[in-house]
C-alpha positions as CSV (number, residue, x, y, z in Angstrom):
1,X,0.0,0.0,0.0
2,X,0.9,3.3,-1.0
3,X,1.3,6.3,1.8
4,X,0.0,8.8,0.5
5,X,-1.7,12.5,1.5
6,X,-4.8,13.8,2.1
7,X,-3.7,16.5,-0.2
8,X,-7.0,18.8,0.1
9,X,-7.0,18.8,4.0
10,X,-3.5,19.9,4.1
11,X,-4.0,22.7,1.6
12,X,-7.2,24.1,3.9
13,X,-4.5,23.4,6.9
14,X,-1.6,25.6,5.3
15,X,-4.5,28.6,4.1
16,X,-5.2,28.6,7.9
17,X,-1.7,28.4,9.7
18,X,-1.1,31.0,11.7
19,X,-4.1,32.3,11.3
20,X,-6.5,33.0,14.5
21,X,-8.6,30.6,14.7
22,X,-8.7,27.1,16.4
23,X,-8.2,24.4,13.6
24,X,-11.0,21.9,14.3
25,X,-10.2,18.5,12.6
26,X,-13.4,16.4,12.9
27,X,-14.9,12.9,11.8
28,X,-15.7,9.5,12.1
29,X,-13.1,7.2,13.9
30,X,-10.4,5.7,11.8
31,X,-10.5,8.2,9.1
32,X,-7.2,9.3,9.2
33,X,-7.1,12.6,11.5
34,X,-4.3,11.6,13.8
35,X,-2.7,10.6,10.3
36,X,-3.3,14.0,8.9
37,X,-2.3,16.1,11.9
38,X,1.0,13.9,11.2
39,X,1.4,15.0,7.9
40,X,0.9,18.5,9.1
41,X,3.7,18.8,11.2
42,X,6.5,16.9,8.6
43,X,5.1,20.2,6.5
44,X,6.0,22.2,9.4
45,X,9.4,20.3,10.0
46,X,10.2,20.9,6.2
47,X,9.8,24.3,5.6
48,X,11.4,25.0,9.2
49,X,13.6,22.1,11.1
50,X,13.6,24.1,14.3
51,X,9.6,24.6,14.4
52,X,8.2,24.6,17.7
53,X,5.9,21.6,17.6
54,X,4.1,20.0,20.7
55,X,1.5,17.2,20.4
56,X,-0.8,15.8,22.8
57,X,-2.7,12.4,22.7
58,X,-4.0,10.9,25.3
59,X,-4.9,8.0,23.9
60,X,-0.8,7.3,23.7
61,X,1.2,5.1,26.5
62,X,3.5,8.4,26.9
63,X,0.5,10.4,27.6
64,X,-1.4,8.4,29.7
65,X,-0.6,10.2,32.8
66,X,-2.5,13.6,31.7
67,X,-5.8,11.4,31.5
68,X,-7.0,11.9,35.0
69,X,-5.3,15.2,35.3
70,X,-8.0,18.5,35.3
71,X,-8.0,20.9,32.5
72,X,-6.0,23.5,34.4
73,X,-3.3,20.8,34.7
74,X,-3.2,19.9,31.1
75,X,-3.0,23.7,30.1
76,X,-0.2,24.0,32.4
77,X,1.9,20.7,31.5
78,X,1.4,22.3,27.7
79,X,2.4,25.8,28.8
80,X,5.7,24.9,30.4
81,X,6.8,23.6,27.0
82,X,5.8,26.4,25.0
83,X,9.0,28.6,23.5
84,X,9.4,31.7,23.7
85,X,9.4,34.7,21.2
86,X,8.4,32.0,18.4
87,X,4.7,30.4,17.0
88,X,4.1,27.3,19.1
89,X,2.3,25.1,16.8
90,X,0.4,23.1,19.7
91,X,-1.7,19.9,18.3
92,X,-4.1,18.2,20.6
93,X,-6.0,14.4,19.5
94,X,-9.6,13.2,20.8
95,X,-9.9,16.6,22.7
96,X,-13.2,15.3,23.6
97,X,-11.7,12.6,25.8
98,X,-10.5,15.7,28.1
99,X,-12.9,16.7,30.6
100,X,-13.9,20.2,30.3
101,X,-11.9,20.2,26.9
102,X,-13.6,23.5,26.4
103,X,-11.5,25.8,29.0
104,X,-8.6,24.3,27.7
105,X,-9.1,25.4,24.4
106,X,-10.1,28.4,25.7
107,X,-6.9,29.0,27.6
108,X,-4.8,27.9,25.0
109,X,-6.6,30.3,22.6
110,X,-5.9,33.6,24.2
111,X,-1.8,32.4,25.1
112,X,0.4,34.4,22.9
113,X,2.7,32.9,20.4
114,X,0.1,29.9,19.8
115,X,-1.5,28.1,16.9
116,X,-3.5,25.4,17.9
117,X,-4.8,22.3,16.4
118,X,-7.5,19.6,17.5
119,X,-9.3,16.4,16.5
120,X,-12.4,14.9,17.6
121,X,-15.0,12.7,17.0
122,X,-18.1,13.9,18.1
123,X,-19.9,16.4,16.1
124,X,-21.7,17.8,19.5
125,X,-19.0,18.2,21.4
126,X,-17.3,20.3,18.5
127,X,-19.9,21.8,16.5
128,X,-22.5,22.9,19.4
129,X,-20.1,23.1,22.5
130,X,-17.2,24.8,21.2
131,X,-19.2,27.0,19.0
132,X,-21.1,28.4,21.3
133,X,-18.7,28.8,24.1
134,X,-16.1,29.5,21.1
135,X,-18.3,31.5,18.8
136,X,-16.1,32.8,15.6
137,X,-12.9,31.4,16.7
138,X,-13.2,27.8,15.6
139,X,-13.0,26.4,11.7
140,X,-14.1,22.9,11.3
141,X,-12.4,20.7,8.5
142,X,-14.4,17.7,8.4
143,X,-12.2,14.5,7.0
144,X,-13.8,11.4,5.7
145,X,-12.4,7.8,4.6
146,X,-10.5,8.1,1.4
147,X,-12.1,8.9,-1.9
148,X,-12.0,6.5,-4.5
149,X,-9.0,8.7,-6.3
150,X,-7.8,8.4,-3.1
151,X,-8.3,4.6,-2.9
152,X,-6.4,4.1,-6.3
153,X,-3.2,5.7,-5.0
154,X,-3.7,3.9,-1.8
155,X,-3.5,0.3,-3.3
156,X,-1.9,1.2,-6.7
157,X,-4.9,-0.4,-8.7
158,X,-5.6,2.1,-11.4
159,X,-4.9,0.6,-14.1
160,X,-8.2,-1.6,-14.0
161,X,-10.5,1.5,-12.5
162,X,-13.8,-0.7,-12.9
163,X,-12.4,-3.4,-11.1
164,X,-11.1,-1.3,-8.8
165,X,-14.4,0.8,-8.1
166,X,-16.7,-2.3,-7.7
167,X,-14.0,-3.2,-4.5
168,X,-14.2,0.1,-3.1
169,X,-18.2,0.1,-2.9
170,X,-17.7,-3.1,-0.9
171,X,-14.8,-2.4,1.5
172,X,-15.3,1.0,1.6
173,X,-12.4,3.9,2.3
174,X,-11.2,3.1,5.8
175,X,-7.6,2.9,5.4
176,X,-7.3,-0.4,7.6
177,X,-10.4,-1.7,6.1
178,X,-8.4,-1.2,2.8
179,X,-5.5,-2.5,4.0
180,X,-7.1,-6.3,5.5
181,X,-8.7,-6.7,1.9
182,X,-5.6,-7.4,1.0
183,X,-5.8,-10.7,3.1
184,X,-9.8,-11.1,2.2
185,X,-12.8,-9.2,2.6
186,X,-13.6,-11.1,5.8
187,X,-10.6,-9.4,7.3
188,X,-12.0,-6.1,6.4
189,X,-15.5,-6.8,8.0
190,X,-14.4,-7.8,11.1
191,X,-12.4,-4.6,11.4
192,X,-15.3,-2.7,10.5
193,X,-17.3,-4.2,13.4
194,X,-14.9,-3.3,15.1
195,X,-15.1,0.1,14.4
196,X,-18.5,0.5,14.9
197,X,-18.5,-1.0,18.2
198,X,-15.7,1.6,19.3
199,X,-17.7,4.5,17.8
200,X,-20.7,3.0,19.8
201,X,-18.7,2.5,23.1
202,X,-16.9,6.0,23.0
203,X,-18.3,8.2,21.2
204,X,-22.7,7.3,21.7
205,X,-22.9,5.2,25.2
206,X,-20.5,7.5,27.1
207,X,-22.5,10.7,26.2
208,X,-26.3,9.4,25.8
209,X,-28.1,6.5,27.5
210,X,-29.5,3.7,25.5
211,X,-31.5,1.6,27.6
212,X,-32.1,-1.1,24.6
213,X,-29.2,-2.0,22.6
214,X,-31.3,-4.2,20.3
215,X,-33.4,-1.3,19.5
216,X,-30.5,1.2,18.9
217,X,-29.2,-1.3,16.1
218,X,-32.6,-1.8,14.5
219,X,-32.5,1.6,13.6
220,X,-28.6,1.8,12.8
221,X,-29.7,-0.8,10.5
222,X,-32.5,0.7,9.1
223,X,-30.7,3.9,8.0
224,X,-28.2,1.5,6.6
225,X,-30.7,0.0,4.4
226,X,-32.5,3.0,3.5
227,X,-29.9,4.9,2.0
228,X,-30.8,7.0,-0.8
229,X,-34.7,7.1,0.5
230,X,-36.6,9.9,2.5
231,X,-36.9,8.6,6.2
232,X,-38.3,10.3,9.5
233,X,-38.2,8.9,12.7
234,X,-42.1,8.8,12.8
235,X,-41.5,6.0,9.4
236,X,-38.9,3.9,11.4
237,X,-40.5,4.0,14.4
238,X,-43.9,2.6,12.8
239,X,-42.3,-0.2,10.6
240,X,-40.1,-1.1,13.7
241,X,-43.1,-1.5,15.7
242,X,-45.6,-3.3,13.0
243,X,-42.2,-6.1,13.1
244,X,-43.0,-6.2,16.7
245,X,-40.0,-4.5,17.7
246,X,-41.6,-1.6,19.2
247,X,-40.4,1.9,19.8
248,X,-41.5,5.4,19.7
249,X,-40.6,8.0,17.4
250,X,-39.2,10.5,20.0
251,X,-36.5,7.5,20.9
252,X,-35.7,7.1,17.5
253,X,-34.7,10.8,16.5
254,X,-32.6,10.4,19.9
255,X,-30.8,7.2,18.5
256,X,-30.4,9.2,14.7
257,X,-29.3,12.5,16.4
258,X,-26.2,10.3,17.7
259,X,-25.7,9.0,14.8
260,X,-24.9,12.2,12.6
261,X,-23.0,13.3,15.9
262,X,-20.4,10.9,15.8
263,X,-20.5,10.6,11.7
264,X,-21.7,7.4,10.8
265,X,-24.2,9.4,8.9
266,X,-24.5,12.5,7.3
267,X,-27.8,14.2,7.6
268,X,-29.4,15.6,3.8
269,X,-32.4,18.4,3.9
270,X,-35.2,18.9,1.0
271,X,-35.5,21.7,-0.7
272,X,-38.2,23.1,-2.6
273,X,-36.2,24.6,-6.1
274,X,-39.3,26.6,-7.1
275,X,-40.7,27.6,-3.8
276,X,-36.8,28.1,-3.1
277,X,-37.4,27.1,0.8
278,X,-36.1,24.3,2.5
279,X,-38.3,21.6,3.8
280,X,-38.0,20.6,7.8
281,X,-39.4,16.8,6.9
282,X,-38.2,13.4,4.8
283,X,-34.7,13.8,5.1
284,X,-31.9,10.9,4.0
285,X,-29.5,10.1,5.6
286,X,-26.0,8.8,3.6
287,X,-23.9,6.5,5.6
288,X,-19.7,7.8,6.1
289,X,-18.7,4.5,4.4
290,X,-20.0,1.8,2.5
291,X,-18.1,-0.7,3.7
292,X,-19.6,-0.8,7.2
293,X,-23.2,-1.4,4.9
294,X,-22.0,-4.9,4.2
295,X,-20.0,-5.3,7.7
296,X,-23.4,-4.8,9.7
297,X,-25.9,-5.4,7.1
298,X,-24.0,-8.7,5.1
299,X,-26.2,-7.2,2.0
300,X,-25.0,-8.8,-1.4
301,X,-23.2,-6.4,-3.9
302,X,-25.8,-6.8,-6.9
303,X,-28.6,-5.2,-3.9
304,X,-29.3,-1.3,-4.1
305,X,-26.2,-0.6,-6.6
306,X,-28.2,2.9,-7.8
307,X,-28.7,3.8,-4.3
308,X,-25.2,3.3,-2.7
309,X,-23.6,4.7,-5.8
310,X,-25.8,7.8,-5.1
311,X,-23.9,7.7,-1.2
312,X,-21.1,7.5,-3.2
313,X,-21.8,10.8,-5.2
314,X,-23.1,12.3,-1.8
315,X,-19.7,11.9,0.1
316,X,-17.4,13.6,-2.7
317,X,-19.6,16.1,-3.1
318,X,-18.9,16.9,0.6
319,X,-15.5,16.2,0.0
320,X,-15.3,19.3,-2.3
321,X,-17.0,21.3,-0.1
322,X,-20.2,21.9,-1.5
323,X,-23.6,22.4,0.3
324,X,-26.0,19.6,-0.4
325,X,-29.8,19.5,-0.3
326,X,-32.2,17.0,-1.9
327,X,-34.3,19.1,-4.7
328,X,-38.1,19.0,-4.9
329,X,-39.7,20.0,-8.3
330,X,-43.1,19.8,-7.9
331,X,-43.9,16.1,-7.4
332,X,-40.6,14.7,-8.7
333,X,-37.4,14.3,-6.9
334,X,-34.0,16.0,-7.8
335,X,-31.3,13.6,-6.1
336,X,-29.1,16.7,-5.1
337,X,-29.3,20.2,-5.5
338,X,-25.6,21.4,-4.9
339,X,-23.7,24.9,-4.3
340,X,-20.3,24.1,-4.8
341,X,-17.6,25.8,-3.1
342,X,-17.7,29.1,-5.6
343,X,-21.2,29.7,-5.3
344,X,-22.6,27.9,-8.3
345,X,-26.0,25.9,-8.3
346,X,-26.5,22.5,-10.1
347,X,-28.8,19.3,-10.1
348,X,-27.7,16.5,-10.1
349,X,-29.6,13.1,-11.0
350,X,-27.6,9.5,-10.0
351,X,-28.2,6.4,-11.7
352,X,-26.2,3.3,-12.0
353,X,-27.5,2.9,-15.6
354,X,-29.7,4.2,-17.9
355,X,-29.8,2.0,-20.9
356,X,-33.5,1.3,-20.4
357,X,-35.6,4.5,-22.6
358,X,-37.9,4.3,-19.8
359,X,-35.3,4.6,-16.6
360,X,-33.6,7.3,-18.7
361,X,-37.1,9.2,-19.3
362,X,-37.8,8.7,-15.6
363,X,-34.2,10.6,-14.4
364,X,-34.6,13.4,-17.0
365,X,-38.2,13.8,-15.8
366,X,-37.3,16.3,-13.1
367,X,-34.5,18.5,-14.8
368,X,-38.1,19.5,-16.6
369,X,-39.8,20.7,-13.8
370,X,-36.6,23.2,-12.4
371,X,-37.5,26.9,-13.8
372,X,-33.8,28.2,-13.9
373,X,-30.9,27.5,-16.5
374,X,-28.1,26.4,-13.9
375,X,-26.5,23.3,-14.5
376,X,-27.7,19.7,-15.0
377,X,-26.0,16.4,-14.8
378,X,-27.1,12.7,-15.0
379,X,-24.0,10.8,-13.2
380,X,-24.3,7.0,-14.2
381,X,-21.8,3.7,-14.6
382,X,-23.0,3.8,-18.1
383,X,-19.6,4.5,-20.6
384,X,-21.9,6.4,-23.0
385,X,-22.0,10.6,-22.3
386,X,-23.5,13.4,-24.0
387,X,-26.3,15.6,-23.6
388,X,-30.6,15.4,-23.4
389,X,-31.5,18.8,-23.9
390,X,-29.5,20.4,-21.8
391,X,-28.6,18.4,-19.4
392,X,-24.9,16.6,-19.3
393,X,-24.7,13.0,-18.7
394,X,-21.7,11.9,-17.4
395,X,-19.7,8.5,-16.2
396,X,-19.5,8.3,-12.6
397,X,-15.7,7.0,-12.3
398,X,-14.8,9.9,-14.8
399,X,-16.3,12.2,-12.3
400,X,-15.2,10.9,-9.5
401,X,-11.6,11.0,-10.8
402,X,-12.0,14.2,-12.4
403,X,-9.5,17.2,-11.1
404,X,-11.6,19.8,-9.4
């Protein structure tokens, strides 16, 4: 396996050195943001070998003695290494597992000669905590598993990119997960479980109570295996209960809310494109990876292709920073309505083929109900391209691949 960079993370990273702001470095577990803040500092080191560098993780055997130490005590253990008359590049990991993590950064913030750097994994603790307490001081980069250009130079399989995209969709972007594939995808489920039952033991049980475990997974599972569809927890909570597994709607938007906190799934609004308002019910959810679908779930590849290329399309979209809604044209369904990171608007329609007249009349169908000329594309696995009146149809691994 390849080592390679996460080459847009550290060009946000080296925008925002020195500026001041607390760098925010968020995501699901095992995405690579210890790995990134690495990368970070050998940037440092290279453009100055004498760079004051101090990093923190608790987490670490050499660190384990700060873990039961107060936030004043962690400040001041950071402090007394700090140099003078220099920038102090100060890096912290899984801030959250700090108690009161908040008046540390706080402290740290208003120390002269400090830039400082943090990881978590909990999208409350970082987004609604430190913002408020924080308000305009923070900026949140938000990492996720590799891409699937990412994947290729990870594992040196581009020459065969088909191939090569069918094993992503099934193990996914975790580089570890990647990495056990190597030995056989049973490897790289296992792992995943894994995973998932570390996100659910540090990052869900230690903040919320779940009373029933079972339950909690029946709805992990049911986002899993409704991606791509509009869901509310009033849906789940009634199917769950007609399959005798019963449980009220109120407990479900708990379990879902700790869910997109910890970033096994990311949370997509409607929108109303003529109307242009957005829409407070039938969200979808899009899960961080696909490889935990087929850890937790053991669905076949052949199942829901369309759908979990469309999670696909979701997650690099986010990846280059766009805002993301689901369109509503009058009736019909726009799978994403998308600002991208200049300001533009365009629709997007995902389909894993459209071969058949009638599949390809039914994805153009809402493109004809949007009253504005921005643009329109039709991403499918199909080789053929062109246009239908306007709107672009394009090959999904060309896109995906595609320097932006």
């Amino acid at each position: 396996m390849q080592k390679i960079k996460r080459k847009t993370e550290l060009e946000k990273l080296t925008v925002l050195k020195d500026k001041n702001l607390i760098k925010v470095i968020t995501g699901v577990r095992r995405a690579g943001k210890s790995t990134l803040l690495l990368q970070f500092q050998e940037l440092l080191k290279a453009e100055n070998p004498d760079v004051a560098l101090i990093s923190v993780n608790i987490d670490l055997p050499e660190f384990r003695f700060l873990a039961e130490k107060n936030w004043k005590e962690i400040y001041d253990y950071i402090k007394s290494r700090l140099q003078e008359n220099v920038m102090n590049y100060v890096f912290i990991d899984e801030i959250q597992n700090i108690s009161a993590f908040e008046k540390l950064l706080e402290g740290l913030f208003v120390t002269p000669n400090v830039d400082l750097y943090v990881t978590g994994s909990n999208a409350y603790l970082l987004s609604s905590e430190l913002a408020t307490l924080l308000t305009g001081r923070a900026f949140e980069i938000n990492i996720l598993p590799f891409s699937f250009a990412e994947y290729l130079e990870f594992t040196g399989k581009g020459s065969d990119s088909d191939r090569s995209f069918a094993g992503y969709m099934r193990t996914g972007g975790f580089p570890e997960a990647i990495r056990l594939a190597e030995a056989g995808e049973n490897f790289t489920y296992e792992y995943l479980k894994t995973v998932f039952r570390n996100i659910y033991a540090n990052d869900i049980q230690k903040r919320h109570t779940i009373y029933h475990e079972t339950s909690y997974n029946e709805v992990v599972n049911f986002l899993i295996d409704s991606i791509g569809s509009c869901v509310s927890a009033r849906n789940i909570a009634n199917v769950l209960t007609v399959n005798d597994k019963k449980i009220d709607n109120k407990t479900v938007s708990k379990y879902i809310d700790t869910l997109v906190e910890s970033y096994l799934f990311y949370k997509v609004t409607r929108y109303d494109i003529k109307g242009k308002q957005h829409l407070s019910t039938q969200e979808k959810y899009y899960l961080v990876d696909l490889g935990l679908r087929y850890a937790l779930l053991g669905k076949e590849f052949a199942t829901d292709t369309g759908r979990l290329l469309e999670n696909i399309i979701y997650l690099e979209l986010q990846r280059r920073n766009s805002q993301v809604w689901i369109g509503k044209a009058d009736n019909l369904e726009v799978d994403f309505v998308v600002r991208d990171k200049n300001g533009y608007t365009k629709y997007i329609q995902v389909a894993y083929t459209v071969k058949d007249p009638k599949t390809l009349e039914r994805e153009l169908a809402p493109f004809d109900k949007i009253p504005d000329f921005n643009e329109r594309l039709l991403i499918t696995m199909d080789y053929e391209t062109g246009s239908h009146n306007g709107v672009k149809q394009l090959n999904a691994i060309d896109w995906l691949l595609e320097s932006v």
